[in-house]
Phi, psi and omega in degrees: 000328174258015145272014180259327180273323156309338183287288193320330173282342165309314195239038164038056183240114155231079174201126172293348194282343201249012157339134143212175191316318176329280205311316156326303189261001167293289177291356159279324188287320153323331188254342152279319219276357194243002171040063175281180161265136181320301182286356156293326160292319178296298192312273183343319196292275225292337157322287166311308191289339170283346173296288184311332192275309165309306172321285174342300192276358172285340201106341196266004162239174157216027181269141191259118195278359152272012153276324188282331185235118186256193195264344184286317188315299201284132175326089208296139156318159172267139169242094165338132184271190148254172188333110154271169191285143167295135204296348165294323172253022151282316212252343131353298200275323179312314177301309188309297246257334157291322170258040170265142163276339181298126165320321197287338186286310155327288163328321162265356172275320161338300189314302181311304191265349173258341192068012177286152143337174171258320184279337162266338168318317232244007172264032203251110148344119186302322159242086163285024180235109161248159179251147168317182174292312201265358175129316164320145181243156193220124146318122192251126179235175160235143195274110149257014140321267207266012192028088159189161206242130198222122188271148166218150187274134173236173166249156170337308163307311175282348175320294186314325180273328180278353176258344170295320175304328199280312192289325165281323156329316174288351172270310185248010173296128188263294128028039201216155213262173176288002175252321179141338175304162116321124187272002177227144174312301192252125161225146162285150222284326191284019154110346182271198184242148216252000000 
């Protein structure tokens, strides 16, 4: 508040009530100029307007403070990607995780060479891999994000992780369909669907 007053004593205002929008982009533009971090400039916005929102609602303004601070006024947050893994303990966790036999692990390497979700892996189809007119092969997943149905082109290795993943379904699914298959890819040794 007290660069918000100081902004207002700049332009020979010293009342808040007597705020008008103008004086609102005087003082934001004060407040980029000084390289706060966003979300510090956000806290300020919101700071005022909650000032501003009390004068009002005491009676002692009558500029209503969403026309003076609008939803555009506030600063976007950064949204950070996170860290990716260094390709040396990427290529680590790959190697463990080829030679494990637990199904689950499989199931993250899938994740890894496709980018699905986890809630669509464990929605995949008991034969989700089909091929084109040339021979290429794909993955059919459905997004229940977004409900739609979506392809991914795999390569051989994952071909090899999804049919290790079929056999083992077919050993412990309980789950099965009218031909005698599974209806889901991932099942847990104890027999439910994962």
């Amino acid at each position: 508040l007290g660069l918000f007053y100081l902004c207002l004593e700049d332009k020979e205002i010293y009342f808040a009530k007597k705020t008008k929008r103008k004086h609102i982009i005087y003082w934001l533009s004060q407040l980029n100029a000084r390289k706060y971090a966003e979300s510090t400039k956000l806290h300020h916005v919101f700071c005022v307007r909650l000032y501003l929102t009390w004068l009002y609602e005491m009676g002692h303004s009558k500029k209503d403070p969403q026309i003076l601070i609008v939803p555009q006024d506030l600063p976007k947050l950064p949204r950070e990607l996170p860290r990716p893994i260094p390709p040396e303990v990427d290529r680590k966790l790959r190697e463990y995780l080829t030679n494990s036999n637990d199904p689950l692990d499989k199931c993250l390497l899938i994740l890894r060479y496709t980018g699905l979700r986890i809630n669509d892996l464990v929605k995949l189809e008991y034969q989700p891999v089909h091929s084109d007119d040339t021979g290429n092969k794909y993955l059919r997943a459905y997004a229940s994000k977004l409900d739609k149905e979506y392809i991914i082109p795999i390569d051989k290795i994952t071909d090899e992780l999804i049919s290790a993943l079929q056999e083992h379904a077919k050993e412990y699914a309980t789950d099965v369909n009218g031909e005698g298959l599974p209806v889901r890819l991932v099942n847990d040794p104890n027999g439910r669907m994962i």
